[in-house]
C-alpha positions, 0 to 999 in steps of 0.5 A, spaced: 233 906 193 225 904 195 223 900 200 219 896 194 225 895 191 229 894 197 224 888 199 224 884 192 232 884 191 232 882 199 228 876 197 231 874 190 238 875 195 236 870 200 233 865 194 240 865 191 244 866 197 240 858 199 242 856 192 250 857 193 251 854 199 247 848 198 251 847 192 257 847 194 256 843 200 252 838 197 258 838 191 263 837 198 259 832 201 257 826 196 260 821 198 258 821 205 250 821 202 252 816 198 255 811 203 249 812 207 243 810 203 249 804 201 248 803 209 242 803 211 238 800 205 240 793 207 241 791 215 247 786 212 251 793 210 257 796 214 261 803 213 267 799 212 264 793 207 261 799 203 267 802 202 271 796 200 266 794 195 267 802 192 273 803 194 275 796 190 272 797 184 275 801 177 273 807 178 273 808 186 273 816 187 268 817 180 263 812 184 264 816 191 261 822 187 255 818 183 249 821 184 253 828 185 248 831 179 242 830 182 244 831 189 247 839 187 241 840 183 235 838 189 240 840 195 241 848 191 235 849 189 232 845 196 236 849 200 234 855 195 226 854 197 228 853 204 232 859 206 228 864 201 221 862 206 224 861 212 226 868 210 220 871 208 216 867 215 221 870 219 220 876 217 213 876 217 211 873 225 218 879 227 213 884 224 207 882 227 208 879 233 206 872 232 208 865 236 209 869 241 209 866 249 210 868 256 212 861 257 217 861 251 225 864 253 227 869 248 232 866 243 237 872 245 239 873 252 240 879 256 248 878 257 248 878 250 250 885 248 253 882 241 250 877 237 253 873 231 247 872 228 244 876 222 237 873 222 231 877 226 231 874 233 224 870 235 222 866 241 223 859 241 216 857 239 217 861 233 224 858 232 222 851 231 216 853 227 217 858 222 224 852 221 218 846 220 214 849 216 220 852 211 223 845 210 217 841 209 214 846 203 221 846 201 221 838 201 215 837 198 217 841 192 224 837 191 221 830 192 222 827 185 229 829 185 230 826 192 227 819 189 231 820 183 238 821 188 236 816 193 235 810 187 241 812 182 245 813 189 243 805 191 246 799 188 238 796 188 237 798 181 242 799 175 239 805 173 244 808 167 243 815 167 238 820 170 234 821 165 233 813 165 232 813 172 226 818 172 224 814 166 223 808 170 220 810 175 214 814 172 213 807 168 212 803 173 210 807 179 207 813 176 207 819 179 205 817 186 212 814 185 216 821 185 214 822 192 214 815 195 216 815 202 214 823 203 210 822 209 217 820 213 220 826 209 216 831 212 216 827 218 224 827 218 226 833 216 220 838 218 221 836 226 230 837 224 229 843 221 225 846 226 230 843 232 236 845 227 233 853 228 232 852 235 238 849 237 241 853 232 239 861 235 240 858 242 247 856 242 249 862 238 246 867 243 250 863 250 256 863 245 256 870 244 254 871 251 260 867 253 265 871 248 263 878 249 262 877 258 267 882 260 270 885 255 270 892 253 266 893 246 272 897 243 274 898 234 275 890 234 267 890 234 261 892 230 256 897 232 252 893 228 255 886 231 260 882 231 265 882 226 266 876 222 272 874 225 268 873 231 262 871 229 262 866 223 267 861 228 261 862 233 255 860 227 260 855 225 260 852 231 253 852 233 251 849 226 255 843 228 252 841 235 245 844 233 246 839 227 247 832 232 242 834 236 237 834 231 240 828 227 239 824 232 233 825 235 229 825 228 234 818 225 229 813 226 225 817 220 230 818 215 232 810 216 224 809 214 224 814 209 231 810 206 226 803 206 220 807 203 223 810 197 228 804 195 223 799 196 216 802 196 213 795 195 216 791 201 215 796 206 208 800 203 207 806 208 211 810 214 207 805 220 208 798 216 215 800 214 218 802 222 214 794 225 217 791 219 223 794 221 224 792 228 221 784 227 226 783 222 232 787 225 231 789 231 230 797 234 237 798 232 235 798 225 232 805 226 239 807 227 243 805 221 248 810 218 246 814 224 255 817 225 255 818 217 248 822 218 251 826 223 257 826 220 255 829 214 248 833 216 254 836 222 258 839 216 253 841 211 249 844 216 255 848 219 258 850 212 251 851 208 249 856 215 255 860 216 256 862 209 249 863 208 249 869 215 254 872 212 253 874 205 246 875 208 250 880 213 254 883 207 249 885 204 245 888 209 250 892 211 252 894 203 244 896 203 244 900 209 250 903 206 247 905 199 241 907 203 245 912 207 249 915 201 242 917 196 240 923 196 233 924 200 227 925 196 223 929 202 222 937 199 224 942 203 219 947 205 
């Protein structure tokens, strides 16, 4: 096998692999999106009297689930995009060095034989960057099927199908109205992602530090790492606390954002739409669906994660299988 061939298979791997996994966790997780755009699109919604109107309602499981087309299709081929360049970006500044600083802790610590990461190890600059820019490209990419989701998810609009949705929304708005509040999108999700990878690489390398201290390396561990009964409940695990760090920190946003892109004409633009926020409803506003955010963000953070690293760490060790058993090419003298 070439190292052409080697390369494009690797790069349509990782596209297809994001793809899976963002499919399925968006599939198990509808409902807690969906109560969360009720929550936060008006400041008199609660977790508990969302889910007695929908739960009282003739179809209670079939309304969890409304909006679970759009959602599967932007949060597959989002997490598609995503992981495809962050990849690509990962591999590139790995080869050459970039973003890298004398004032930046490596993401691999010494006491760190093992690792259960199957991602090229960088800095923590080049973590956050690399994980910034992937998802703010990828974001921009998925923003009418976002805009899309968010308004046949909300009880604002009486939307019948999604054909109709985006029907509506070009009528009325044009194309601007596919990408309205993008501005906190990108604000939200390109400092989550980036603080999700650091968080993420960091506590993987201190949980398998903390796993491999004192112990012998023996058969139950890979020369090429830890095997996946050690490390996928260690990548689980940091996607799940690197997740609620970075949800919370970037929550304001995505509270902006719900506004923005249900009722772009009330609140305008990010600036105007966080003021009005607060002088209507106090700073708490900014925090409204903050637990299911979490919740859910933690989940399919973790899941979309740990099973994307391990088709990403089967598949290598089959490549490097078969590129061990072909017959060298080199002619002998």
């Amino acid at each position: 096998m070439s190292n052409g061939y080697l390369s494009r298979s690797s790069l349509s791997f990782h596209f297809f692999a994001g793809l899976s996994t963002g499919m399925l966790s968006a599939s198990l997780l509808q409902p807690a999106d969906l109560l969360k755009t009720r929550v936060q699109q008006s400041p008199s919604s609660t977790l508990l009297s969302t889910l007695k109107e929908i739960t009282s309602g003739p179809t209670p499981l079939l309304h969890l689930w409304r909006g679970t087309l759009p959602s599967v299709i932007r949060t597959g081929f989002g997490s598609a995009l995503y992981f495809s360049t962050l990849n690509a970006l990962r591999q590139h500044v790995a080869r050459s060095n970039l973003l890298t600083s004398t004032l930046i802790v490596s993401a691999t610590l010494p006491g760190a034989k093992y690792s259960s990461s199957s991602l090229p190890q960088l800095s923590n600059l080049a973590n956050l960057t690399t994980g910034a820019i992937a998802r703010a490209s990828a974001g921009f990419v998925m923003m009418p099927l976002t805009i899309i989701k968010v308004r046949y998810e909300s009880n604002l609009y009486s939307y019948k199908s999604l054909w109709g949705a985006g029907s509506a929304i070009l009528r009325k708005e044009g194309v601007r109205g596919f990408f309205s509040g993008f501005g906190a999108t990108a604000i939200r999700d390109a400092p989550y992602a980036g603080l999700y990878v650091l968080f993420y690489e960091q506590l993987k390398s201190r949980l398998s530090a903390l796993q491999t201290a004192g112990i012998v390396p023996d058969t139950s561990i890979r020369q090429d790492g830890m095997k996946t009964r050690v490390s996928a409940p260690i990548n689980f695990v940091s996607g799940v606390l690197a997740a609620g760090f970075a949800t919370a920190i970037t929550n304001p946003f995505d509270a902006i954002k719900t506004r923005l892109q249900l009722m772009p004409k009330k609140y305008g633009n990010l600036v105007r739409a966080g003021r009005q926020m607060v002088q209507e409803e106090g700073f708490r506003s900014f925090f409204d669906g903050l637990g299911l955010r979490i919740g859910r963000k933690a989940a399919s953070s973790a899941l979309a994660w740990t099973l994307y690293e391990e088709l990403v760490r089967r598949a290598e060790i089959r490549w490097q299988d078969t590129k061990a058993q072909a017959p060298s090419t080199v002619g002998e003298d």
